[in-house]
N, C-alpha and C positions, 0 to 999 in steps of 0.2 A: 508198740507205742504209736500213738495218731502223731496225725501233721501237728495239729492245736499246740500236744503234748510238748512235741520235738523244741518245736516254735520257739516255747516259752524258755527251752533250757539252749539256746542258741543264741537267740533274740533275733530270728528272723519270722517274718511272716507266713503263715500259713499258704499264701498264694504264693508265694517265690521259692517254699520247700516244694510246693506239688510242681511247679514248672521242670526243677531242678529232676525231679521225678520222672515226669511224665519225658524230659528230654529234651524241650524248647529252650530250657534257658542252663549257660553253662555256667556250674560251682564255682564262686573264688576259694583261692585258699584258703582264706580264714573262715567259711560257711565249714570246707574236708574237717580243717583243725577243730572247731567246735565240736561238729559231729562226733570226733573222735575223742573228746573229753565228756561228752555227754552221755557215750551209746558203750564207755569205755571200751574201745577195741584199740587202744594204744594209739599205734601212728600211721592205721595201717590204710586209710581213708588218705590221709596226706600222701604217704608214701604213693597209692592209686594213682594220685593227684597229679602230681610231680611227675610219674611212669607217662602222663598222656599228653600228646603235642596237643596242646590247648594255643599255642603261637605260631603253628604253622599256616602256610598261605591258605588262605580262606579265598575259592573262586564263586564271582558270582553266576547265580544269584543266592548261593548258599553263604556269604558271608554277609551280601548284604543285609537277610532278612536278619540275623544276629548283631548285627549293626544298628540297624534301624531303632529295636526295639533298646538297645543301651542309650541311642540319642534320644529316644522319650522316657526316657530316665532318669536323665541327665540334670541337676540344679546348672551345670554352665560350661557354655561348649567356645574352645577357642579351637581355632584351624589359619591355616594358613592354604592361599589357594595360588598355583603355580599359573597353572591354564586358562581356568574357564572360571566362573560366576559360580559359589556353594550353589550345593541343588536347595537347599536352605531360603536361596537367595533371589531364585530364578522366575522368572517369567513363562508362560504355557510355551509362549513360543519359540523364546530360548530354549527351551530345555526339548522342545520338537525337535531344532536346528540340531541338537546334539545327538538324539535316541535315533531321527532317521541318518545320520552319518556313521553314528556307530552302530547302527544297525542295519543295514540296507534289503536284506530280508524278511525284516519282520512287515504284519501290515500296516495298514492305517490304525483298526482296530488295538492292536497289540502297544502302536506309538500312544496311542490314546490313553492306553491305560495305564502305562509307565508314568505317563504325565500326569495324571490322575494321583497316581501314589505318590509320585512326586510332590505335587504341589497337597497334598493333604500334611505331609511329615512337616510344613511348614505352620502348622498351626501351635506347635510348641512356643515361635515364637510370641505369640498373643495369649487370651484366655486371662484368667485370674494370676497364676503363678507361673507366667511364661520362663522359660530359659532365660539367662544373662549368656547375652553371646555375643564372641568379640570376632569376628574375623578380618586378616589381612590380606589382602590383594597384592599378587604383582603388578604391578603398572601393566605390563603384555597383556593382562586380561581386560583393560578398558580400550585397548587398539585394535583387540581381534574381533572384526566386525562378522561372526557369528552369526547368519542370516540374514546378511545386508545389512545395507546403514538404518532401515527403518526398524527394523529387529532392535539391533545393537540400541538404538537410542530412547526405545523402549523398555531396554534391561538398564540400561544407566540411570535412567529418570527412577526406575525401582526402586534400584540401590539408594537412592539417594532418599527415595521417601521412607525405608525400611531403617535410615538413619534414623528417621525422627522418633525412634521408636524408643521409650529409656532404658529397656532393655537392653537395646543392639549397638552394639559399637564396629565401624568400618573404617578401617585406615589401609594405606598404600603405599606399599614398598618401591620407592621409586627404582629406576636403571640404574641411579647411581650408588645403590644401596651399597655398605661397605661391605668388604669380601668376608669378613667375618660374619655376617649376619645371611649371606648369601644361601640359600635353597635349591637344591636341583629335585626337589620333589613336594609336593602337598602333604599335610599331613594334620590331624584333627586331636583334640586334646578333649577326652571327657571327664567331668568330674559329677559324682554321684555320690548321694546324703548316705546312705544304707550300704554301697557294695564298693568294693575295688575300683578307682578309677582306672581309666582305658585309654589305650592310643590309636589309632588307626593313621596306617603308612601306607601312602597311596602309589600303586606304579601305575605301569602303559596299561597293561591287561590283569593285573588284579593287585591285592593289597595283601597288608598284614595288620592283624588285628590283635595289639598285645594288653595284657592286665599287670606284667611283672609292675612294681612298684618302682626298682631301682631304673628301667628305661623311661616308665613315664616322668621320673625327677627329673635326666638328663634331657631327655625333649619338651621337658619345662621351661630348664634354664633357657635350651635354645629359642622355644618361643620368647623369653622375657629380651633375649638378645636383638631378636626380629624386631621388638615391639619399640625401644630401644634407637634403634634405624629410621622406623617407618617414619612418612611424614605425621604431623600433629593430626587431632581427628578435623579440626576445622578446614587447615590448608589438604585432605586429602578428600574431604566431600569437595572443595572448591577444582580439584585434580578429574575427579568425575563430572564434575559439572563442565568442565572444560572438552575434555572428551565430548560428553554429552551433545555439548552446543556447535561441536565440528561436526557432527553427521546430517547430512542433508539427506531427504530422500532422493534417490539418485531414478530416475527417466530419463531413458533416449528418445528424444522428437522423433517423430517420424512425419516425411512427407514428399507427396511426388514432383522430384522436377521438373517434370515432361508437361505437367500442369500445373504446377505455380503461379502465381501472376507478377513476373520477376517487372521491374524498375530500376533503368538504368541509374546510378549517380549523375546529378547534372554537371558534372566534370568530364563525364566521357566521352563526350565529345569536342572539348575545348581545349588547349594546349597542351593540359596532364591528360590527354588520352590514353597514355601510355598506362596510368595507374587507374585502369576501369575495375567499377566494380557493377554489381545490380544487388538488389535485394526483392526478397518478398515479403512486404508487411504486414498484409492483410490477412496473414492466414492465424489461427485460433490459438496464443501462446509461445509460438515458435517465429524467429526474423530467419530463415537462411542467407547466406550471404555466399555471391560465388564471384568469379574472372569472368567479367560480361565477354570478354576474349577466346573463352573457354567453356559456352554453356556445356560443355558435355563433362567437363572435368569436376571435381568435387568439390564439395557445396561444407560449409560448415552450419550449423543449424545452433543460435543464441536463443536463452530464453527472452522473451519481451520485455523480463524488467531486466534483464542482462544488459539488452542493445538497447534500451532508454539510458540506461545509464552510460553506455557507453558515447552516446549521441551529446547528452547532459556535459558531458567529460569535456568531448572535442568543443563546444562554446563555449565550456567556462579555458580553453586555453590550456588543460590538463595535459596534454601531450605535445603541445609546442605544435609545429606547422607538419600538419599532416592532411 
């Protein structure tokens, strides 16, 4: 009997019998069951079915790639994420921050192409018939600044434009989420037109990747419970946005004291001698301020709209008599 043949008394497709075939892609149960009312060998294709850990832990990169090809699958993916930003979600750089920490061995070259695949599986969500995809954030995941604050404030700004998208939905499980709605792991929810929908259960070093039908019910409910908790979709883009707008990019001044061109306060020498200070204004960005008492002691280094403002402060009275 050809593929064509099979196909047609199954009602799957010719390209998804030959995979199942060739060994890239794994049989649901209900593909064995067909088989086996079709090819009439009774139940002995199920029984097969059932004999083989189809749910055991899957390491990467061999679970991944079986993962992968179910999320472009997929009509609509929900997940919840514990840690980090969906790879779904991520920016080149975020997602560098991640492969060279969890990977410290590999090269540049190798980082690069992770990234690469990475940020391609994102194209699901765009195109003519993109995925509907909902995912929730733990609050921890918009405070862990993940390559510095200029990284991080370039993965939040994503997120938030990845909002606009009408496909994607983004909400946020705050701290104070209630204990029943509570996660101590990630975990992705697939739903597909043609095959068994899927779960995938994320740990430290690797997942579990299951199609039973009665687990994915329960990890339904529990997302609908999560969903439920989270903040509303408006107040938790404004949640990201707030994150977003605390991250500064963060430089330390540098400059030599030894050649500064410090200035004393014109107090320092007048009855508050006792509370001298000097400064350096003149130099490109940065005021240092030290103990004219103490040129050799340490120096604090303001940026220049810091100490304009802070100068601004002291005449309009903002600190009372200093």
């Amino acid at each position: 009997m050809s593929q064509p043949q099979l196909g047609r008394l199954v009602s799957f497709t010719s390209s998804q019998i030959c995979r199942v075939e060739g060994g890239s892609r794994k049989p649901s149960l209900e593909f064995a069951q067909a088989c086996d009312r079709a090819l009439g060998t009774g139940r002995l294709l199920e029984r097969m079915w059932r004999r083989t850990d189809w749910h055991g832990i899957l390491q990467h990169p061999d679970w991944f790639r079986e993962y992968a090809g179910l999320e472009a699958e997929a009509v609509r993916i929900r997940m919840f994420q514990l840690q980090v930003v969906p790879g779904l979600l991520q920016t080149a750089d975020y997602a560098r921050t991640l492969f060279r920490a969890g990977q410290p061995q590999a090269t540049s070259e190798e980082i690069e192409s992770h990234i690469r695949a990475r940020l391609a599986r994102q194209q699901i969500l765009g195109g003519e018939n993109p995925v509907h995809f909902c995912a929730v954030l733990d609050e921890g995941v918009l405070v862990r600044t993940y390559g510095g604050h200029t990284v991080m404030r370039g993965q939040l700004a994503h997120l938030l434009n990845a909002a606009q998208l009408p496909n994607v939905t983004i909400r946020v499980a705050p701290f104070t989420v209630d204990a029943r709605a509570a996660f101590d792991q990630s975990f992705t929810l697939l739903t597909r037109a043609e095959e068994a929908d899927a779960i995938y259960i994320e740990g430290v070093r690797h997942g579990q990747l299951v199609d039973d039908p009665a687990e994915y019910a329960h990890w339904s409910r529990l997302y609908d419970l999560l969903l439920s908790e989270a903040l509303p979709e408006a107040a938790s883009l404004e949640r990201i946005r707030t994150a977003m707008e605390g991250l500064h990019p963060m430089t330390v001044p540098t400059f030599d004291p030894a050649t500064a061109p410090w200035r004393k306060s014109t107090y320092s020498n007048g009855q508050q001698a006792g509370n001298c200070i000097e400064i350096a204004d003149s130099l490109a960005g940065i005021v240092p301020v030290r103990d004219s008492k103490d040129p050799s002691g340490p120096a604090l280094a303001f940026s220049a709209e810091a100490f304009a403002s802070f100068v601004a402060g002291i005449k309009r009275g903002d600190f009372g008599d200093v």
